[in-house]
N, C-alpha and C positions, 0 to 999 in steps of 0.2 A: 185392767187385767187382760192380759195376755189369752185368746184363744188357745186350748191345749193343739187342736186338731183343725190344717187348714191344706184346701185342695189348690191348692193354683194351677191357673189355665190359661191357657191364649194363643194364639198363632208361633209354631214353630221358631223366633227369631231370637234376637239379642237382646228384646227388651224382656222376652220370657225368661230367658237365663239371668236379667236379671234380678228382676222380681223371686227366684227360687237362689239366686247367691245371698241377696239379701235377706231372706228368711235363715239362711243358715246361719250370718252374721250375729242375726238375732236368736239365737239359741236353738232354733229349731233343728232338728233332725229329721234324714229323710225316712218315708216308710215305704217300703214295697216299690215297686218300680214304676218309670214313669208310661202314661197310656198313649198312647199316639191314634189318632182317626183322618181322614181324610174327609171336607166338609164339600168337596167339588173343585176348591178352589186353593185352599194354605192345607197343609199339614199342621192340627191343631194337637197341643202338649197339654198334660195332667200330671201334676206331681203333688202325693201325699206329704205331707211334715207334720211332723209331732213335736211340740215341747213337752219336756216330760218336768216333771215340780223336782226344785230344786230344794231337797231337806236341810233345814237347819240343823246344823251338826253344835249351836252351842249350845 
């Protein structure tokens, strides 16, 4: 089973864009906007996603 609610994090780059393209692939939706911090050294990202349950309609 699927987490419904997951935070992704990591250093500002392309492998973070991936890791959150990939979640979208995977059903998830994003929530709220993403957080940005500065750690001294990278620009570190945070992005909510939510899957939300898919109802069986038969």
């Amino acid at each position: 089973m699927k987490q419904r609610y997951r935070f992704i994090t990591g250093k500002d780059d392309d492998q973070f864009c991936l890791r959150v393209s990939k979640a979208l692939e995977e059903g998830y939706e994003l929530h709220g906007s993403p957080a940005l911090t500065f750690n001294g050294t990278d620009v570190v990202c945070g992005q909510a996603v939510v899957l939300f349950e898919q109802k069986n309609t038969k």
